[in-house]
C-alpha positions as CSV (number, residue, x, y, z in Angstrom):
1,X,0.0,0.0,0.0
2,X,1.5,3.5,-1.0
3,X,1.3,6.1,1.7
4,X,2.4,9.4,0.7
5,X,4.4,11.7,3.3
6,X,4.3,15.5,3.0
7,X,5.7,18.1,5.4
8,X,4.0,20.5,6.6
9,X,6.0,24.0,8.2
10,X,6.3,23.6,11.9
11,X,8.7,26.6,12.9
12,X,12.1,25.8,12.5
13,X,11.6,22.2,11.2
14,X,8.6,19.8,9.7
15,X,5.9,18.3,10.8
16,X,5.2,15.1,8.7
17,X,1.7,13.8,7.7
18,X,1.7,10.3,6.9
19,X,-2.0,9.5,5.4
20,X,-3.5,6.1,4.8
21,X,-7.2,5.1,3.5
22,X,-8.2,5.1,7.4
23,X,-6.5,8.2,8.8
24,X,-3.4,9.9,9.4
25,X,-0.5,9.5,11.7
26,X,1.3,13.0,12.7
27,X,5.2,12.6,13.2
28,X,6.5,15.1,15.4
29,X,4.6,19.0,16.6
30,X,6.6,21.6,15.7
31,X,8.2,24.3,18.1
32,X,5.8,26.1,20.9
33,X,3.3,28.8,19.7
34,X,3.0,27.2,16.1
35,X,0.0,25.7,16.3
36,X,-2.5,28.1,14.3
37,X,0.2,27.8,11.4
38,X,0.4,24.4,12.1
39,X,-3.6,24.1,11.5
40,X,-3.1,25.9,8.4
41,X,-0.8,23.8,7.0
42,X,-2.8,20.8,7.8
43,X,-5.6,22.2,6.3
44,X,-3.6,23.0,3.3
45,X,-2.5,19.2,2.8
46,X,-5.9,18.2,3.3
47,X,-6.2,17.1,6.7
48,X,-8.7,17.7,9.3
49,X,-7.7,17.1,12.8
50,X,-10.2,14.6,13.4
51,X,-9.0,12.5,10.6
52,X,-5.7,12.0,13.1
53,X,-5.0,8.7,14.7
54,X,-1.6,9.0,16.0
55,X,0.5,11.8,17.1
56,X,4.5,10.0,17.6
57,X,6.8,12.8,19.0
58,X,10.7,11.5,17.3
59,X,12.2,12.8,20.6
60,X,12.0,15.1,23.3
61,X,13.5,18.8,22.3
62,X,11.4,21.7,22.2
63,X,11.2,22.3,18.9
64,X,9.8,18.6,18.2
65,X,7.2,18.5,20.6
66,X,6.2,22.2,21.2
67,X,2.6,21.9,20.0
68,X,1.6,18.3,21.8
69,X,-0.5,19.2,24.1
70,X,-2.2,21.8,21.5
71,X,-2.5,19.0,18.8
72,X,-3.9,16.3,20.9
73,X,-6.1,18.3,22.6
74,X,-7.3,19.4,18.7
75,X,-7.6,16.0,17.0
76,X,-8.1,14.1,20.0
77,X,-5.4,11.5,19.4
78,X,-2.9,9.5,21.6
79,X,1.0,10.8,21.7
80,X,3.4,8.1,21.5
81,X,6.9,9.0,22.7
82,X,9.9,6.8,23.6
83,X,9.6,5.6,27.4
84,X,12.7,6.9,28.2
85,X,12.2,10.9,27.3
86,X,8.4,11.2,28.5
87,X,9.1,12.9,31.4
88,X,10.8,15.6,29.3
89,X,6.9,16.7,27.8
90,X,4.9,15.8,30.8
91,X,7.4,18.0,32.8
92,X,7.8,20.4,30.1
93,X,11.9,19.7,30.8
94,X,14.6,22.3,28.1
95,X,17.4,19.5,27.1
96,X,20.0,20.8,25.2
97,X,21.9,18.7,22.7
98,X,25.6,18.4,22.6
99,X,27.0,19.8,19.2
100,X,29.7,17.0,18.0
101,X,30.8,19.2,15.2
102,X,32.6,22.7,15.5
103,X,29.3,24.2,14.2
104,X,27.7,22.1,16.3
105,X,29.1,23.6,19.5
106,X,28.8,26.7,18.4
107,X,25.4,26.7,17.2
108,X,24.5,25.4,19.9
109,X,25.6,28.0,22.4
110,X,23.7,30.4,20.2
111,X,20.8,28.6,20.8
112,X,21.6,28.0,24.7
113,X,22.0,31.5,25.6
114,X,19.7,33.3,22.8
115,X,16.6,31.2,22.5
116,X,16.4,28.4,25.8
117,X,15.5,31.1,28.2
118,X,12.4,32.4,25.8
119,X,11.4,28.5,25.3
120,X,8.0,27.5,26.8
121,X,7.0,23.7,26.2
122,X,3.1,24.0,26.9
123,X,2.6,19.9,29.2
124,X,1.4,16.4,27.7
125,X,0.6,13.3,29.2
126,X,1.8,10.7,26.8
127,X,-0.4,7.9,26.5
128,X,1.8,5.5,24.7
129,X,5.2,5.0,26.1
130,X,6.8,3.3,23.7
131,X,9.7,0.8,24.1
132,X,12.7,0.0,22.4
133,X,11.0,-2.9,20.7
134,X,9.3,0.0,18.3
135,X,5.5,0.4,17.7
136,X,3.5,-1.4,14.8
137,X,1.4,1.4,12.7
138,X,-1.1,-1.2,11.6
139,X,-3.6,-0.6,14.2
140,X,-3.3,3.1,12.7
141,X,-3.6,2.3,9.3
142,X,-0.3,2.5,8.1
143,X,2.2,0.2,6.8
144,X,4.9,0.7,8.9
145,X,6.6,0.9,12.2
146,X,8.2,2.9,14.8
147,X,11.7,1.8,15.7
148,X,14.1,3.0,18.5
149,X,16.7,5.0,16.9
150,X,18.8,6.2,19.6
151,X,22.2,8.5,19.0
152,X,20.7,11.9,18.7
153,X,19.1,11.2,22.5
154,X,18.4,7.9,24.4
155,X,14.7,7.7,23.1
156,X,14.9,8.8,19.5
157,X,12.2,7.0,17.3
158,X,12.0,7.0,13.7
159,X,9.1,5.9,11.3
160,X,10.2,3.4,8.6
161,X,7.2,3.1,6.5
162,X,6.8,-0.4,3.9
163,X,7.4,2.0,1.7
164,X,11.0,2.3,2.4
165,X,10.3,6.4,3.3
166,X,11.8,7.1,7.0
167,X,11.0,9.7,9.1
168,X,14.1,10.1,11.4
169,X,14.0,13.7,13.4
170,X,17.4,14.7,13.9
171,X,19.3,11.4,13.4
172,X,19.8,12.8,10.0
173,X,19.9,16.9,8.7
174,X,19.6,18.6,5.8
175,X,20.6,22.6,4.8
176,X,21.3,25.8,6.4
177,X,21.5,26.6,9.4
178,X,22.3,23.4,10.7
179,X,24.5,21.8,7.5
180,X,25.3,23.1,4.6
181,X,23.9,19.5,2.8
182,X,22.5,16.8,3.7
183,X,24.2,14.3,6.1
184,X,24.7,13.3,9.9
185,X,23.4,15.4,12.9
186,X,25.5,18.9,14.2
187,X,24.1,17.6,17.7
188,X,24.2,14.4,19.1
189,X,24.7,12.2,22.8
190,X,25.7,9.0,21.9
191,X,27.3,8.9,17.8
192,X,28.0,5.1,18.3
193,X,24.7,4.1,19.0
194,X,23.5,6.9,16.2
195,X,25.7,4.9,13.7
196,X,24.0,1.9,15.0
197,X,20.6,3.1,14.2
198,X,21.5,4.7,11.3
199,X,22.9,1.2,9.7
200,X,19.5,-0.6,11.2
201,X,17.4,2.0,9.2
202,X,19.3,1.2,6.1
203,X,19.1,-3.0,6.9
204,X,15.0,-2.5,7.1
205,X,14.8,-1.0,3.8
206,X,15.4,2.6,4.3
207,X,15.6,4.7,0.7
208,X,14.0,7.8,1.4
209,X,15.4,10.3,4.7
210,X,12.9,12.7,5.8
211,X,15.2,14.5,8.9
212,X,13.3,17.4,10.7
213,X,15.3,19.9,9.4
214,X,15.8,20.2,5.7
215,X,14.3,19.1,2.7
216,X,14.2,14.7,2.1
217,X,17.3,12.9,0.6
218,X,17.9,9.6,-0.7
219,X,19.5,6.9,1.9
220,X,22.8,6.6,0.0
221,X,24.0,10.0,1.6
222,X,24.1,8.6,5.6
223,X,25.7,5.3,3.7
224,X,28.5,7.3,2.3
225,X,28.5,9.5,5.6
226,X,29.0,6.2,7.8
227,X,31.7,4.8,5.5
228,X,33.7,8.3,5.6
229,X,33.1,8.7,9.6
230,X,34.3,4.9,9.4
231,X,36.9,5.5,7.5
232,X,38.5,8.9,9.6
C-alpha cells in the first residue's frame, strides 16, 4: 500500500503527515506557539484534525514536541513517545543537545543562551510509552513501524514506512543553518549508537530520509556519511 508523506512547516523544522485510507498518523509537533500555522498547514494538505490517529513525537527537544498538548487536545489522538524521554513533555523539561561538530558547539551556544531562556513547552501526558522494541502502525492504518533510533538522544524514534520512506527527526539533517547539505546530525549524545541506528534504518529498507530539518534525501548520503566517519 502506498502512503504518501508531505511536510508541513512547523517553525524551524517539519511536521510530517503520513496519510493512509483510514486516517493519518502525525510525526512530530513543531516548536511552541505554532499551532495556528500548524492548522493551516494541515488544512492546506488536506487534513482535518479529526482525521488524526496517532500523534509520535521522534524525541523530546522543544522544537519537536512544542505543539503536543495543543494537537492532541485538537484532533483528540494519543501521543506516542519513547519511554525513556516522556518525562521531558509531561514535565515540560529544556534538554539541550551536545554539538559534535565545531558548528555544532557553536550553534548550539547560540541557541543556549539566545533562544532556551524564551522557550515555553506547553505539558502532555503521553499515553503511549513506547519501548525499544518499536510500535507497529497497523492498528493506525499505516504500513509501517516505529523503531528505536537512539544517538541523537536515548529515546529517538523513527518511522520506517513499507514504503522504504523514513522519518528520522534529527538522526539525519539537511541545509542551512544546521548543514550546509545533507548528512549526519550537528548535535548528538551517543554517535555510536546513532551509527547503529543509522545502519538498522538502512538494513529494514530505508531509501527515502525525511530528517526534521531540511528538505528529504535519498539513503545513500548517511551510507557514504557512515563509511567516511568509518573511515577517519
Amino acid at each position: 500500500m502506498f502512503v504518501p508523506v508531505c511536510a508541513v512547516a512547523g517553525g524551524i523544522g517539519s511536521v510530517y503527515v503520513v496519510r493512509a485510507t483510514s486516517g493519518v498518523v502525525l510525526v512530530d509537533t513543531g516548536q511552541p506557539g505554532k499551532t495556528k500555522a500548524l492548522l493551516r498547514g494541515l488544512d492546506a494538505a488536506g487534513v482535518v484534525p479529526s482525521e488524526v490517529k496517532l500523534i509520535v513525537i521522534t524525541h523530546g527537544h522543544w522544537d519537536h514536541m512544542g505543539c503536543a498538548a495543543d494537537l492532541k487536545r485538537v484532533a483528540g489522538a494519543p501521543v506516542a513517545m519513547h519511554q525513556a524521554e516522556t518525562e521531558r513533555l509531561e514535565r515540560s523539561l529544556k534538554v539541550t543537545p551536545p554539538g559534535v561538530t565545531p558548528w555544532g558547539r557553536i550553534f548550539g551556544r547560540v541557541l543556549g543562551s539566545l533562544v532556551m531562556p524564551f522557550v515555553r513547552i506547553p505539558p502532555a501526558t503521553v499515553d503511549i510509552p513506547v519501548s525499544d522494541d518499536g510500535l507497529s502502525l497497523e492498528p493506525y492504518g499505516v504500513a509501517g513501524q516505529v523503531l528505536h533510533t537512539p544517538g541523537h538522544t536515548p529515546g529517538s524514534l523513527s518511522v520506517l514506512l513499507d514504503t522504504g520512506d523514513a522519518i528520522v527527526g534529527d538522526l539525519a539533517m539537511n541545509g542551512l543553518p544546521l548543514r550546509i547539505g545533507p548528512g549526519l546530525p550537528i548535535f548528538a549524545e551517543d554517535l555510536p549508537r546513532l551509527r547503529g541506528s543509522i545502519e538498522l534504518l538502512l538494513d529494514r529498507g530505508a531509501r527515502t530520509i525525511h530528517p526534521g530539518h531540511g528538505a528529504p534525501f535519498r539513503s545513500e548520503v548517511l551510507a557514504r556519511a557512515l563509511r567516511e566517519l568509518g573511515a577517519a
